[in-house]
Structure formats: C-alpha cells, structure tokens
C-alpha positions in Angstrom: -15.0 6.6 -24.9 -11.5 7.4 -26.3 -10.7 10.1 -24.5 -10.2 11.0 -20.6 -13.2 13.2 -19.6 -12.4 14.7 -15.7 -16.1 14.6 -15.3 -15.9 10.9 -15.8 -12.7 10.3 -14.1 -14.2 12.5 -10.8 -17.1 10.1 -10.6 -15.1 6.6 -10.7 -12.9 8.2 -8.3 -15.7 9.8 -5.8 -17.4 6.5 -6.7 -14.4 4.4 -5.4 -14.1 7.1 -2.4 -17.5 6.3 -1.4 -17.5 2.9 -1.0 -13.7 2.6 0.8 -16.0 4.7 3.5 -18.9 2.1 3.4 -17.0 -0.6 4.1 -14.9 0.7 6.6 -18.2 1.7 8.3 -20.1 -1.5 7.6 -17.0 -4.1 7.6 -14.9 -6.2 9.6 -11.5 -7.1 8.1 -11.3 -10.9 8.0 -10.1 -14.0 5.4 -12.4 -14.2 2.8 -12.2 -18.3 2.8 -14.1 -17.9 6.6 -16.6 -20.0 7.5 -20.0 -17.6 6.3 -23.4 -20.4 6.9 -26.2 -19.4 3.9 -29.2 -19.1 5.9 -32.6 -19.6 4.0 -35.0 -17.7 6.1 -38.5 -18.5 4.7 -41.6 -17.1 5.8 -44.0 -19.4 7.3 -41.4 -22.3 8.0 -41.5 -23.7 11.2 -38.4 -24.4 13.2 -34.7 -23.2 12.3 -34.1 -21.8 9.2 -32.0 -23.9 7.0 -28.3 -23.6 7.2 -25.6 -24.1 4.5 -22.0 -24.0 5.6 -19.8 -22.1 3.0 -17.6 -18.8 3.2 -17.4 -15.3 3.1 -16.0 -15.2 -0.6 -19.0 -17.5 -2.2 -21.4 -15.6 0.3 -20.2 -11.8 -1.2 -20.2 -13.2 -5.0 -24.3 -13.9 -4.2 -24.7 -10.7 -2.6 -23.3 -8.9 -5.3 -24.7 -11.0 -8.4 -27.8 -10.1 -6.5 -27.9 -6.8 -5.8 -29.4 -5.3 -9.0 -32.7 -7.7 -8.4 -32.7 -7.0 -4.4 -32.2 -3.5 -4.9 -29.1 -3.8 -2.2 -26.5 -0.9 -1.6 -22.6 -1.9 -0.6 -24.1 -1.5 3.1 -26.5 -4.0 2.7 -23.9 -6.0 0.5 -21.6 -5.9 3.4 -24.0 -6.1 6.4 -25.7 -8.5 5.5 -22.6 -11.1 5.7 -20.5 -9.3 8.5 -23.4 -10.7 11.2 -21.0 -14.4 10.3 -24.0 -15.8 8.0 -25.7 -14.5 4.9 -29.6 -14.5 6.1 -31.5 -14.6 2.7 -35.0 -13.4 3.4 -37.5 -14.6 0.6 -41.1 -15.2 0.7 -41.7 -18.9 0.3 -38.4 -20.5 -1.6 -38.5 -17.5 -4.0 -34.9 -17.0 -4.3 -33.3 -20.7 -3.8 -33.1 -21.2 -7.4 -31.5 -17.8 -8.0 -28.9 -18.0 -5.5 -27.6 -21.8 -5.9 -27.9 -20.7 -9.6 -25.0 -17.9 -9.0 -23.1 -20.5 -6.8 -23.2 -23.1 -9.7 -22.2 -20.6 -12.5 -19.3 -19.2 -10.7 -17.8 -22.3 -8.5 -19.7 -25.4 -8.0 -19.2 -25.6 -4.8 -20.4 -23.9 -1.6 -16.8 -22.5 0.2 -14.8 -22.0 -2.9 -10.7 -21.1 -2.4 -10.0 -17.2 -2.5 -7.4 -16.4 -5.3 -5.4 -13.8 -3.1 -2.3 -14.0 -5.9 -4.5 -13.1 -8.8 -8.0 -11.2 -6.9 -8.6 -9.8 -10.9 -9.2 -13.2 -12.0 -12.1 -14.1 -9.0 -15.8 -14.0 -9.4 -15.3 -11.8 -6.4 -13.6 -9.4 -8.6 -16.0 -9.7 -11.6 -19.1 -8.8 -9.7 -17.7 -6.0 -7.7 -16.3 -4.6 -10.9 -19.7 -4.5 -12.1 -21.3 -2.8 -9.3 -19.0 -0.2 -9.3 -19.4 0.0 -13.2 -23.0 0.4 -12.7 -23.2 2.9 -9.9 -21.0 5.5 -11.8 -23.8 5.1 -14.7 -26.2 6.2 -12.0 -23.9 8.9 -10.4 -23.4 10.4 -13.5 -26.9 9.9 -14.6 -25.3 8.5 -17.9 -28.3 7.6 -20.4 -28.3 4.7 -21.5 -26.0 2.8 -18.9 -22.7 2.2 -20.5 -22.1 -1.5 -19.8 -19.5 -3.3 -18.3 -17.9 -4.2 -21.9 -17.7 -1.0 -22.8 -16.0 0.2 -19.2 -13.8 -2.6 -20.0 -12.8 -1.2 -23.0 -12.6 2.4 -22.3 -9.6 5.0 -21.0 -11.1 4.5 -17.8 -10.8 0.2 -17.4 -7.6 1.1 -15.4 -8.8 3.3 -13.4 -12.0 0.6 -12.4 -9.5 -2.0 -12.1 -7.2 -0.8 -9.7 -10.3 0.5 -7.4 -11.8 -3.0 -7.8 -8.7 -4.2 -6.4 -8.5 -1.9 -3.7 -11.7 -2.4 -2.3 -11.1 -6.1 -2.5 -7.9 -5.7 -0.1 -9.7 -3.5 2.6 -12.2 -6.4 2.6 -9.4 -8.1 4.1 -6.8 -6.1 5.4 -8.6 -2.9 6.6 -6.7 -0.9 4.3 -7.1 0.9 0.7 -3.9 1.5 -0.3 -5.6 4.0 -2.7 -7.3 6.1 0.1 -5.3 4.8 3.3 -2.2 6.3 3.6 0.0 3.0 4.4 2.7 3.6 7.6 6.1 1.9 5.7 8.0 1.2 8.8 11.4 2.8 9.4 14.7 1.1 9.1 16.1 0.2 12.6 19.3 2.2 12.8 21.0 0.3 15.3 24.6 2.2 15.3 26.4 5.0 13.8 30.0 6.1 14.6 33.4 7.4 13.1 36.5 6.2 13.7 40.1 6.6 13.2 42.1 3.7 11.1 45.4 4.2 11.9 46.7 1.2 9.6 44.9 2.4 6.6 45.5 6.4 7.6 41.9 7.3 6.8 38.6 8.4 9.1 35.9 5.5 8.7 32.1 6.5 9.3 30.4 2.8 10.1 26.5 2.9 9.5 24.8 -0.7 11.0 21.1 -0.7 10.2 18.6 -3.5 9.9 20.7 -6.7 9.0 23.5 -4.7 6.9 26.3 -2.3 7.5 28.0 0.5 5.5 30.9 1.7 6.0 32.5 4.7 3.5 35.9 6.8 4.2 37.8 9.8 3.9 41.3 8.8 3.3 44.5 10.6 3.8 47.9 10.8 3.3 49.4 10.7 6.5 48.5 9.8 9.8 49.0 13.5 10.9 46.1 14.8 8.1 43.6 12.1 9.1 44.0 12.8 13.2 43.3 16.4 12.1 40.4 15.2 10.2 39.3 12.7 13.5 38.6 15.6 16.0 37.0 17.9 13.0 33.5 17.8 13.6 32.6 19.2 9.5 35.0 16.6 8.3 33.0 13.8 10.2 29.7 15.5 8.5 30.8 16.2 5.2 32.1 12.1 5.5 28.2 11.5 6.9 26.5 13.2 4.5 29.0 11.6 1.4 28.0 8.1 2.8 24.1 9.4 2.7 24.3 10.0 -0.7 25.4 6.5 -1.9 23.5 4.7 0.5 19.6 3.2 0.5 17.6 6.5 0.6 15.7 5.5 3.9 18.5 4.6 5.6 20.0 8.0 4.9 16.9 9.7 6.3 16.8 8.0 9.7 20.9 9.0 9.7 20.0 12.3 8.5 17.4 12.1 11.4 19.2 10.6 14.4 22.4 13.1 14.4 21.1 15.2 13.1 23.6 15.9 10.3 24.6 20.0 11.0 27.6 21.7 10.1 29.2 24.4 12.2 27.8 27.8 12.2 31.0 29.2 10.6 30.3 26.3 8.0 26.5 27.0 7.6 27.5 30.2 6.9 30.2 29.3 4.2 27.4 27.0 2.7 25.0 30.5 2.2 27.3 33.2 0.9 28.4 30.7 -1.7 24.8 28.9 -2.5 26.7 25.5 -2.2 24.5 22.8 -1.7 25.3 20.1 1.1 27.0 17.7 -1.3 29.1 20.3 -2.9 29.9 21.8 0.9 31.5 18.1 1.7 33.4 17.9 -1.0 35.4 21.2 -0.4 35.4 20.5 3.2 37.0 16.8 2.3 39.3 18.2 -0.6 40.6 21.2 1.9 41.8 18.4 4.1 43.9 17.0 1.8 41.6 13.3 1.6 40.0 11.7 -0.9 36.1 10.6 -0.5 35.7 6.4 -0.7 32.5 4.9 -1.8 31.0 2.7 1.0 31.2 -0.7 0.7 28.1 -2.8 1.9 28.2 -5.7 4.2 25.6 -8.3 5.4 25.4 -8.5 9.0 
C-alpha cells in the first residue's frame, strides 16, 4: 500500500463516521480516570458477584483487547461500561485469566492514569486503533486482513490516527472535532467609536474588544480637513474598514458585523462603475480628503 486508493480512504472515513454515531448513541461523555468496578458475574455463584474497583480507561482497554474473542461491536464495547461497571459474564471463571491477563500486560494495576497530553501513546489508543484497523478489513471485505503493521505503515496510518484520536476525545468531551462542527466563540466587542483629536489634527477610530484595544487614524493637515473628515460618514468607513484590515481577522468580522460597515449609496455606486474593491474605495476616499491612513497600534487593556 503506496498509493492513496479513494476506495480505501472512503471506508476508513465511513468507518470513522460510523462509530462517532455509535458512541454518541451508546455513550456518556465522562473522565476516563472514573471510578468503573469490574464485575465478575459467574454462573452458579451464590451471593454478589465479585467487585473490583478500577476506571473507565483500564475497563475500555479489556473491552477492546477483548472484543475479537467476545465477538463485541463498539455498542457493546461502550454499553457495556457506560451502566458505571464493566459486568463480565463468563460461564464458570472462564475469562478471569484473560482479562487480569490484559490488565497486567498493559498497566499492572487496576485504575491506571489517562495520558490526556499524549492519548497516541495509551493502551487506550493502541486497541482502538486496532479495532478500527480491523473493521475496515471487514468493510471492505479485504482478503487476507491487512494487519495493523501494515496500516501502520501505509498512506493511510494518518488518516487512522487522527480518527483514533478523535474518537478518543468524544469519549470524553462529547465532541469529534472531525465530524462535530466545533462553535469557536466570538470575540466580545465591547466598544467601537470615532473621534476627533484636535491636538494631533487627525480622526481616531477606537476598537476595545476582549482584553485589548486598537486604535488606527486618518490624519490631516489642519484642523479644518480633519472636522470635515469628523462629520463624513465614508471617511469614518473607509477609516473602519482600513483598521479591519490590519487587525485580528475575528475581530474585524464582529466590527464588520455590529455596524455594519456600508458606504453611502452615492459611494456604493462609485465602488460598482469602477470595480474597486472596499480596500481600494477607502483609500481614494481617505487620499480625496487630503489624510494619510495610520496603522493601528495595539494596546492591552
């Protein structure tokens, strides 16, 4: 495997797809280092069931190292933990051996700590990796089975990895950020307003958002040209949308947003017969009044 093949790369992706849907549907977001008891339920023990306290994280390793030999789906996987214990069901003490065997291997110890700086380098990671791996060989009925070495080595390891990943995050959080479209939250725009600066005969536009301010200028030659400019409502634009250009893009939207940022008519209609783009509108409009454009200059609140 050298090359990308889009039949390939549709089935790790519709792979991926599937189970982002599984475990929204059989899932509750929570800390993987939460108390999870291993329950031994034996047939024909009397009493309680034996209870072992250790966590979700050592509790989903089992469930996945043992999913191939309990012929368990990412429902079962899943639902079987999200109940707050991991019931084992074996006949007699079938699977004791098996399962302290996996907890051995992978952390000696029954509630290991969760990695969540590096989640590629957790056992966690390793056996979901694999399941993945191996039901892509089944949905695309490849014969033999590639193994995990060779996904690992293939065009397509990147792909795996970041889904891995993914998955491992909704566990906690609720949301694939490769499925889930993530809500960034908007910069808080507290004020916005032009002014006149008499002492340094220029027209100031002050932008205050979040914990910072900006504040860029037009300035003039005489106090006569930057009065003018003051009670212009395109010069105060073209100033706004100069300051929108050098400024943190989001910002600029939630400007371009609030005012919202409009020429005059006459203006608009400037802008059309000549093709000029906003930019290029401002700087005729600011030129025409005889000022020259300032950078802004950035301050922390």
């Amino acid at each position: 495997m050298t090359k990308i093949d889009p039949t390939f790369q549709k089935g790790i992706e519709d792979e991926l797809h599937l189970s982002c849907g599984l475990i929204s549907n059989f899932w509750t977001p929570k800390s993987l280092e939460e108390g999870c008891d291993l329950v031994l339920a034996t047939d024909g023990m009397a009493g309680d069931h034996p209870h072992i306290q250790s966590n979700v994280y050592a509790q989903l390793v089992v469930n996945f190292a043992s999913s191939d030999d309990w012929s368990w789906g990412l429902g079962e996987i899943l639902g079987s933990i999200d109940r707050s214990d991991n019931r084992i069901e074996q006949n007699g003490l079938g699977w004791i051996k098996e399962v302290f065997g996996i907890l051995e291997n992978y952390f000696d110890e029954m509630a290991p700590a969760y990695d969540t700086e590096n989640p590629e380098s957790t056992a966690l990671f390793q056996e979901f990796y694999r399941y993945i791996a191996t039901a892509v060989n089944y949905r695309l009925k490849l014969k033999p089975h590639h193994t995990v070495e060779q996904w690992q080595t293939s065009p397509y390891d990147e792909l795996l990895t970041r889904g891995t990943i993914a998955l491992m995050e909704q566990l906690v959080t609720g949301i694939n950020p490769m499925f889930h479209e993530v809500e960034k939250s908007k910069p808080a725009v507290k004020d916005i307003h032009v002014q006149f600066n008499e002492r340094d005969v220029n027209l100031e536009v002050v932008v205050a958002a979040d914990d910072q301010k900006f504040t860029a200028a037009i300035v003039f030659g005489s106090n006569l040209e930057a009065k003018a400019a003051k009670i212009n409502h395109d010069a105060q634009m073209a100033l706004l949308w100069k300051l929108c250009e050098n400024i943190d893009r989001e910002i600029a939207i939630e400007v371009i947003d609030r005012l919202p940022l409009e020429f005059s008519k006459g203006m608009e209609k400037r802008k059309d017969d000549y093709d000029l783009s906003s930019s290029q509108l401002s700087d005729l409009i600011i030129h025409c009044a005889n000022g020259i454009y300032s950078q802004p200059i950035r301050e922390r609140l």
